[in-house]
VOTORKOL-200970 format. One line per 8 residues: number of its first residue (from 1); for each residue z, x, y of N, C-alpha, C, O, CB. Coordinates in Angstrom, 3 decimals. Each point is the difference from the previous one (the first is absolute). Glycine has a CB too. Layout:
NUM> Z/X/Y/Z/X/Y/Z/X/Y/Z/X/Y/Z/X/Y ~ ...
This chain:
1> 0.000/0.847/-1.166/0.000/-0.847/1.166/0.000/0.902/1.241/0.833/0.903/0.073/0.392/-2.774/-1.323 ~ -1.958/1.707/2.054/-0.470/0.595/1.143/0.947/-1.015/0.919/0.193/-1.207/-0.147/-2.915/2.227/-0.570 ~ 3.261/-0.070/1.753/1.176/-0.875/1.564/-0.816/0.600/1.051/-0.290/1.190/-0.119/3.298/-1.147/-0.607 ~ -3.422/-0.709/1.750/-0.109/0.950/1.590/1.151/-0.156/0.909/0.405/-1.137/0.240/-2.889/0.793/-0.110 ~ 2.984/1.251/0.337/1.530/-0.008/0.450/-0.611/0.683/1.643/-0.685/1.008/0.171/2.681/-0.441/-3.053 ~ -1.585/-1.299/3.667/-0.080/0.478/1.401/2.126/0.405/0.544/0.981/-0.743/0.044/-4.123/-1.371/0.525 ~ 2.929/3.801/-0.240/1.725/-0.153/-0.025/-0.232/0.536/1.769/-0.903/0.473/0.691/2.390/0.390/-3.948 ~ -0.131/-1.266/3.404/0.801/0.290/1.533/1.126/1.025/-0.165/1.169/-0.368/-0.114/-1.505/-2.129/0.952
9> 0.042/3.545/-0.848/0.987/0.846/-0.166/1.007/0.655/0.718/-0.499/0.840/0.748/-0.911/-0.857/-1.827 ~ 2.961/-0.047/1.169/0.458/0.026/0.966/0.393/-1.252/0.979/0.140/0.237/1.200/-1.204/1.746/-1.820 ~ 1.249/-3.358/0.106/0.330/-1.021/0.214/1.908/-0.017/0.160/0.731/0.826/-0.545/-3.391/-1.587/-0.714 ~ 3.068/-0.237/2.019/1.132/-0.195/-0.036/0.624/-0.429/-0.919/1.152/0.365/-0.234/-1.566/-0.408/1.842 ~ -0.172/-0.745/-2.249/0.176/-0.818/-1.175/-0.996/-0.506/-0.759/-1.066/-0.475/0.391/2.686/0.031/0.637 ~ -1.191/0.577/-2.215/-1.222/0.076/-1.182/-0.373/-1.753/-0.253/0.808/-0.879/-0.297/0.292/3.545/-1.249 ~ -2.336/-2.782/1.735/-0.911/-1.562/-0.534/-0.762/0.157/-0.285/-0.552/1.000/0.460/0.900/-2.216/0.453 ~ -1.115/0.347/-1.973/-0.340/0.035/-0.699/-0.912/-1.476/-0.199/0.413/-1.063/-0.464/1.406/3.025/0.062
17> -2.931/-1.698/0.819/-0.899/-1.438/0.671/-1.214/0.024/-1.250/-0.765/0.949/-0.175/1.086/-0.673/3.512 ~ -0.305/-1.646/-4.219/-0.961/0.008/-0.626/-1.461/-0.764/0.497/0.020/-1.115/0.522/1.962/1.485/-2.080 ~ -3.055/0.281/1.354/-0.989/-0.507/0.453/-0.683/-1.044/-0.953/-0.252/-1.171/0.284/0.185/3.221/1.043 ~ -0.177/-1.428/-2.470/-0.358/-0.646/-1.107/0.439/0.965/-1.382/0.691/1.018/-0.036/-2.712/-2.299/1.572 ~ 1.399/0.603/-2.540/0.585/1.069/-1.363/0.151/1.313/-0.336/0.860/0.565/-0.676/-1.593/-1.975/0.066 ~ -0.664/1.992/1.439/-0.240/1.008/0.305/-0.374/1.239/1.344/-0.699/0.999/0.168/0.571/-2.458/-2.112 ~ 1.236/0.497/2.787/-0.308/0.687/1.143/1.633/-0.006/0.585/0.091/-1.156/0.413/-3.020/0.361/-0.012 ~ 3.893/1.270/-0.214/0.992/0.451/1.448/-0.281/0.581/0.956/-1.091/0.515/0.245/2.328/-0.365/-1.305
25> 0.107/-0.165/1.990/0.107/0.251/0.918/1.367/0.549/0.035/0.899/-0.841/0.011/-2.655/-0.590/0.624 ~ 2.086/2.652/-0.617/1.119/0.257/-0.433/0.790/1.393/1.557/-0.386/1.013/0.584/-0.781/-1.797/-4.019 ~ 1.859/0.272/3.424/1.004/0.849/1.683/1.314/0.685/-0.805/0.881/-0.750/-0.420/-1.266/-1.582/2.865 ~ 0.479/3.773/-2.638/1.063/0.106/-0.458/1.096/1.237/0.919/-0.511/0.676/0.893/-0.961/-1.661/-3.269 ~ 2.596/1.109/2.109/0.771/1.276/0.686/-0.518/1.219/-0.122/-0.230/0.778/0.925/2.044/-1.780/-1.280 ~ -1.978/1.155/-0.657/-0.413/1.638/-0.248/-1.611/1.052/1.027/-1.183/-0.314/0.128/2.298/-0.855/-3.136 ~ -0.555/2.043/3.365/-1.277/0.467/0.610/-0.796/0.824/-0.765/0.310/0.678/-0.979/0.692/-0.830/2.900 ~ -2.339/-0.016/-1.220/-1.508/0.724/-0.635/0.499/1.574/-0.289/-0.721/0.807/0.588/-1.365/-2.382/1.090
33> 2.627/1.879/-2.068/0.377/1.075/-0.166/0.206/0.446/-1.765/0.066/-0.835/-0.902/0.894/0.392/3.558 ~ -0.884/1.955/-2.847/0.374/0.048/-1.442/-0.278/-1.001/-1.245/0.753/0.141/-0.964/0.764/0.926/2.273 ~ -2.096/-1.643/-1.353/-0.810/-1.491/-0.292/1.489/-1.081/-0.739/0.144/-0.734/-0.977/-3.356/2.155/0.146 ~ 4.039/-0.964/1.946/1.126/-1.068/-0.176/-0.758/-1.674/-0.083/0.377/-0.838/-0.819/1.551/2.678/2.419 ~ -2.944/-2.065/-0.675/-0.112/-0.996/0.149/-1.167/-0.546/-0.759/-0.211/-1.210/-0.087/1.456/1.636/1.982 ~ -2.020/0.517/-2.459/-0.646/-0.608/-1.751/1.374/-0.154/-0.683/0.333/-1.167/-0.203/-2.903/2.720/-0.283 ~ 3.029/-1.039/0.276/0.778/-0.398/-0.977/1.120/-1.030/-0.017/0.722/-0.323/-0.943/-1.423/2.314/0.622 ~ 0.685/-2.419/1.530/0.911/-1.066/0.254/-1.265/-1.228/-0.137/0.313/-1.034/-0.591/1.886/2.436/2.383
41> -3.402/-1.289/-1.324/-0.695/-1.220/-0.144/-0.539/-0.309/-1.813/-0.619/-1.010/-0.334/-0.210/1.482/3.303 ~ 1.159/0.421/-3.741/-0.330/0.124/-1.572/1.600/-0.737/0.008/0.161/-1.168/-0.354/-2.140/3.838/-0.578 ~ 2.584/-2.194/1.180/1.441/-0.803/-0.427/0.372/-1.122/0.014/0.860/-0.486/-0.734/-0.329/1.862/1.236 ~ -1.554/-2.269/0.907/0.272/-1.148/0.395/-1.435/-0.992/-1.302/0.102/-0.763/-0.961/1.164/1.763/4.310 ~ -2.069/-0.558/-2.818/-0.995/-0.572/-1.188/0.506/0.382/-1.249/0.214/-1.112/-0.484/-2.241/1.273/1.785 ~ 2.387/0.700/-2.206/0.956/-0.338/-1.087/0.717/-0.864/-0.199/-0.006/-0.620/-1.064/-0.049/2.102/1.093 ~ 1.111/-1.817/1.272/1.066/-1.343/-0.159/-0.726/-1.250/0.183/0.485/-0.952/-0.612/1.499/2.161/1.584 ~ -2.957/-1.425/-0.325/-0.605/-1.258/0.130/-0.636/-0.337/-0.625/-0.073/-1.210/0.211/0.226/1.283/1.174
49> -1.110/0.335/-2.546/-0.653/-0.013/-1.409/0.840/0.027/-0.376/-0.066/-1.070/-0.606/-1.625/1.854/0.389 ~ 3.345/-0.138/-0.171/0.421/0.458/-1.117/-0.302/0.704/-1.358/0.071/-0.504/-1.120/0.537/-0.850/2.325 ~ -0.938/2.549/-0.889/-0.384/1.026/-1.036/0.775/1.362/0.772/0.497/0.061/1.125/-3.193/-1.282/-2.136 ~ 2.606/2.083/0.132/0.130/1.370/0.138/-0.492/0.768/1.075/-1.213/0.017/0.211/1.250/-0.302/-2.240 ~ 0.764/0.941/2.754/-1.078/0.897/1.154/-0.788/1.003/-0.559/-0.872/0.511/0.702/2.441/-0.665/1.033 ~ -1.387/0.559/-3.014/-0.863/1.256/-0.781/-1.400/-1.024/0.021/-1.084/0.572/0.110/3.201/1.070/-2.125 ~ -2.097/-3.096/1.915/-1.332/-0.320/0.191/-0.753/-0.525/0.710/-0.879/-0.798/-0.326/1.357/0.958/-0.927 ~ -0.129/0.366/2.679/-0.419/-0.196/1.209/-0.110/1.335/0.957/0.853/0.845/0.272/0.127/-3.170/-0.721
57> -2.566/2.171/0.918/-0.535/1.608/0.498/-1.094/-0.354/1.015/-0.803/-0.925/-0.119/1.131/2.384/-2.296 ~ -0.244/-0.598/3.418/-0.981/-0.188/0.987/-1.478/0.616/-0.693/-0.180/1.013/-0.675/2.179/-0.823/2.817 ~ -2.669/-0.927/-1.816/-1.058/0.332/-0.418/-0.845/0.732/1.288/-0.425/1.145/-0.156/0.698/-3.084/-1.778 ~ -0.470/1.284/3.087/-0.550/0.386/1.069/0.615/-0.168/1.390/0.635/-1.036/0.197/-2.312/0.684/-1.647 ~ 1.586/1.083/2.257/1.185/-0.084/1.304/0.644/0.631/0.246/0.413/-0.162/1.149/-0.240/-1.177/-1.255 ~ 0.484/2.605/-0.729/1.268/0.414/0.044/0.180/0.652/1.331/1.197/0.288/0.021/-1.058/-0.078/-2.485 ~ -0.670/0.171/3.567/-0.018/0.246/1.193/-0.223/-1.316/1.128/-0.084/0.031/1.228/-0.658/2.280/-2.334 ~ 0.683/-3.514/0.101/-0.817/-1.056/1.064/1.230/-1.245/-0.017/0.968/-0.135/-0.748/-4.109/0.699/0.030
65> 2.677/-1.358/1.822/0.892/-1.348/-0.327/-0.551/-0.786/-0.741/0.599/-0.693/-0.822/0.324/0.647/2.618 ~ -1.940/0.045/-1.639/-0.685/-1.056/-1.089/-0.115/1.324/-1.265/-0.370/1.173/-0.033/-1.460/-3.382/1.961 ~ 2.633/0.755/-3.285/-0.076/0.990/-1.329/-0.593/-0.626/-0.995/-0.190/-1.208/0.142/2.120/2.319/0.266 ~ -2.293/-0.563/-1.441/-0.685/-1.085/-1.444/1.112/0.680/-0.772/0.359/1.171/-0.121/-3.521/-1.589/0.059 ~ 3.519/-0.583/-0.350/1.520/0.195/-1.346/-0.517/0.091/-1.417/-1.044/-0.650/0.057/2.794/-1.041/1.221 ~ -1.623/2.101/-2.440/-0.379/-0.885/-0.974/1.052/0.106/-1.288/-0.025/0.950/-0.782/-2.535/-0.735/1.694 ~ 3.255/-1.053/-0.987/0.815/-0.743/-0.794/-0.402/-0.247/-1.620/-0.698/-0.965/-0.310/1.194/-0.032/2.646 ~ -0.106/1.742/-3.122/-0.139/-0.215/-1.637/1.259/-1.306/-0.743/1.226/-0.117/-0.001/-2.092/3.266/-0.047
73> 0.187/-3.602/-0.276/0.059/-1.138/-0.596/-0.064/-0.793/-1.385/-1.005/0.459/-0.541/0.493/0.047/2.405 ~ 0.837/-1.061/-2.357/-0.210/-0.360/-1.607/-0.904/-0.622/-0.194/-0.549/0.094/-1.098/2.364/-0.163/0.598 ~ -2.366/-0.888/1.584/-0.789/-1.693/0.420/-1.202/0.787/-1.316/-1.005/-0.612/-0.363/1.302/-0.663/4.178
């Protein structure tokens, strides 16, 4: 399963805006830095699917706000 995740990094407070199944909008604390803040947006799409963060990985973006996620799955 493919996600497009648009993040705000460095937000006051973390939200978390769904667009549709496969699209957020996601604002979190952590800054663009040290890729604290991939890894906080893999953390949050883990909890909201509910699966594992080992199976959730940026695929494209990792310098960008706009990201493609892709999420392993059983389906």
């Amino acid at each position: 399963m493919y996600i497009k995740v648009k993040v705000k990094a460095g937000a006051n407070k973390e939200v978390v805006d769904k667009i549709n199944d496969n699209h957020y909008n996601i604002s979190i604390k952590e800054k663009a830095e040290r890729n604290m803040a991939n890894e906080r947006v893999c953390q949050i799409i883990a909890g909201i699917l509910g699966v594992n963060v080992g199976k959730v990985r940026i695929i494209n973006g990792h310098h960008s706000p706009s990201k493609l996620i892709s999420v392993m799955t059983l389906d």
